[in-house]
C-alpha positions as CSV (number, residue, x, y, z in Angstrom):
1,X,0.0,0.0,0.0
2,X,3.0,2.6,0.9
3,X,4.6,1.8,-2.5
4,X,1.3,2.6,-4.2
5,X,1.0,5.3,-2.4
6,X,4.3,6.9,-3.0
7,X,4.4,6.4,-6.7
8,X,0.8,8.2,-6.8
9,X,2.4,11.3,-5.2
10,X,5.9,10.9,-7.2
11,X,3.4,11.1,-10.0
12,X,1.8,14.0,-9.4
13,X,5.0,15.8,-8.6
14,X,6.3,14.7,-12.1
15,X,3.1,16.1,-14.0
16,X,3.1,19.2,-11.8
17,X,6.6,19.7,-12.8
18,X,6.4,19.1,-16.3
19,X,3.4,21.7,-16.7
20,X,5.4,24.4,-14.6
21,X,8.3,24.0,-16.9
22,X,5.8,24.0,-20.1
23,X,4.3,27.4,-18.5
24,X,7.3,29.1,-18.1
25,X,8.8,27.7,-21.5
26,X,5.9,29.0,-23.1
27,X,6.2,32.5,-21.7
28,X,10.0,32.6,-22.2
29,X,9.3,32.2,-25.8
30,X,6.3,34.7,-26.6
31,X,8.3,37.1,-24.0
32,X,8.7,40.4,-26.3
33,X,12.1,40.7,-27.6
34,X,13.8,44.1,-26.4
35,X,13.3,47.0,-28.8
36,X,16.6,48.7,-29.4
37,X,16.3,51.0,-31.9
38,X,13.1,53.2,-30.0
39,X,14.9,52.8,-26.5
40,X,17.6,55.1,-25.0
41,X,21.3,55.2,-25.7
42,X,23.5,53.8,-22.5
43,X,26.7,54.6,-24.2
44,X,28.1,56.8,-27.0
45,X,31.3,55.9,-28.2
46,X,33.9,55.1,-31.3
47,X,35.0,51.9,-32.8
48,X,38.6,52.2,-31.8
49,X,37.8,53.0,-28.0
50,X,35.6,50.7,-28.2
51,X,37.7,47.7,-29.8
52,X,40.7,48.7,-27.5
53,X,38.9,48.2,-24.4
54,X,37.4,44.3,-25.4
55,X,41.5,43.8,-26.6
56,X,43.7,45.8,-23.2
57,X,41.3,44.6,-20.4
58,X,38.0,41.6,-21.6
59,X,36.9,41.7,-18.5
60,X,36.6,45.3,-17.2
61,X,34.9,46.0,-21.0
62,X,32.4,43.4,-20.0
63,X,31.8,44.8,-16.9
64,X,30.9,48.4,-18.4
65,X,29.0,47.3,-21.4
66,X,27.2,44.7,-20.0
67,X,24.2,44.8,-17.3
68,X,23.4,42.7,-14.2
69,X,21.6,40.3,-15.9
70,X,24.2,39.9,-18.8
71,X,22.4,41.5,-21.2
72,X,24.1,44.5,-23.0
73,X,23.9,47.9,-23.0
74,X,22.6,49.7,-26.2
75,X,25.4,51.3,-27.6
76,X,26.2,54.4,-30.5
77,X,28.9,53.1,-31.8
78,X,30.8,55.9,-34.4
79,X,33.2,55.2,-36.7
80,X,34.4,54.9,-40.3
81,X,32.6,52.0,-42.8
82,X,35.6,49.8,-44.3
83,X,33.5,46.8,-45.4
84,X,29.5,46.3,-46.2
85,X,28.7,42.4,-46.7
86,X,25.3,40.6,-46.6
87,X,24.7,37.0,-44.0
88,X,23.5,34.4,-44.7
89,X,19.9,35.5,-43.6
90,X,20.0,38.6,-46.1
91,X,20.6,41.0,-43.8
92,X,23.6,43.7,-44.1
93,X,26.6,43.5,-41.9
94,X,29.1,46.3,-41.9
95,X,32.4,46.6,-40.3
96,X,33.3,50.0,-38.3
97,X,37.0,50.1,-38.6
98,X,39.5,52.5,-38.6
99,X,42.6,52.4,-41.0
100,X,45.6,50.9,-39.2
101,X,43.5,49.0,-36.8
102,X,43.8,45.2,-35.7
103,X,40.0,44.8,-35.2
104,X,36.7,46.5,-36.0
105,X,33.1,47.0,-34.9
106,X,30.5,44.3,-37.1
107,X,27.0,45.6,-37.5
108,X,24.3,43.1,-38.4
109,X,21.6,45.6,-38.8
110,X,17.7,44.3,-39.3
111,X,16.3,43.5,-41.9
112,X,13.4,45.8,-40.9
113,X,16.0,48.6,-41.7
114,X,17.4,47.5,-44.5
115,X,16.6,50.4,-46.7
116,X,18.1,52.7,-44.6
117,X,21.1,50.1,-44.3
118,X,21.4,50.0,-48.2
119,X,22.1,54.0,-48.1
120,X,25.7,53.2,-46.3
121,X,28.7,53.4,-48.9
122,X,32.3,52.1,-47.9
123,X,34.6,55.0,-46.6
124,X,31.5,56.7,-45.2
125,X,31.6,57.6,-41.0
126,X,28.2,56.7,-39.7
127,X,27.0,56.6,-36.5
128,X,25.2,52.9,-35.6
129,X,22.6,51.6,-32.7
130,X,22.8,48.6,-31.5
131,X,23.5,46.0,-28.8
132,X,26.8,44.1,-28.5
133,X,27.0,39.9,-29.3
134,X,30.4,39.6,-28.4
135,X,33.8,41.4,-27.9
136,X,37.0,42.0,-29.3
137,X,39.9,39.3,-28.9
138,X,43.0,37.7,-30.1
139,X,42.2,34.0,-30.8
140,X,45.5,32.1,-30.3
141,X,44.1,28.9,-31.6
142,X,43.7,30.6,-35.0
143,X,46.3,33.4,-34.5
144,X,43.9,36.2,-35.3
145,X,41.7,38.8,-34.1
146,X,38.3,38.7,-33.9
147,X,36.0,42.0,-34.1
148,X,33.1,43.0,-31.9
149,X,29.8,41.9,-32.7
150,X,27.0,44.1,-32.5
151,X,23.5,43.4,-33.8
152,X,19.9,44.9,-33.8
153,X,21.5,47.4,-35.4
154,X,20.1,50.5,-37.0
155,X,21.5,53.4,-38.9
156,X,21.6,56.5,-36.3
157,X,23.2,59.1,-38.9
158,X,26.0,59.4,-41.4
159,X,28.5,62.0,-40.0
């Protein structure tokens, strides 16, 4: 009878369980997605201040552009075009970097902006929102460096 018993309850823990985790799997996934082009600007700055930061100290950079919760600031990032590509989902990617410079700024912007994305010629200095993916480092496995990442990007201005 105790066996019976305790598998009932061992049940009902299980199915409890599984329909807390579907609840809040549910509302992590239809949770709206942060809008960064209509929200305000935590840091202005340029793509060589920027990308020397991620490279002389990784974890101080993190520290400043990055919230509690890990997520990352929005950023202005500044700084002169040197490359315009397009991803693999269509969408344009340009790199902010400054002649002589190890490592740039890459901008995925959306693809909700991509007119205004089209507009950006090489050589140009823009001024681009967006949030950071990942930053700036030498890989020594592949003995290069790798730029910063930003996406959700947006066209602020051409300067």
């Amino acid at each position: 009878m105790k066996t019976k018993r305790t598998i009932k309850i061992l049940v009902i823990i299980a199915v409890a369980g599984i329909i807390v985790a579907g609840v809040v799997g549910f509302y992590m996934f239809n949770m709206p997605h942060r809008d960064v082009q209509t929200a305000k600007t935590d840091i202005t700055i340029s793509s060589s201040l920027l990308t020397e930061e991620f490279l002389q100290n990784p974890n101080s950079a993190n520290d400043k552009y990055l919230d509690e919760d890990g997520d990352s600031k929005i950023l202005e990032v500044s700084g002169t075009v040197d490359r315009i590509e397009t991803d693999y989902n269509d969408n344009i990617v340009i790199l902010l970097k400054e002649p002589g410079n190890k490592v740039g700024v890459s901008c995925t912007f959306l693809s909700s902006v991509k007119s205004t994305a089209s507009q950006i010629k090489v050589g140009q200095s823009v001024k681009v929102k967006g949030v950071i993916r990942s930053g700036a480092f030498y890989d020594e496995d592949l003995r290069m460096y790798e730029d910063v990442i930003m996406e959700k990007c947006d066209l602020v201005s051409k300067i």
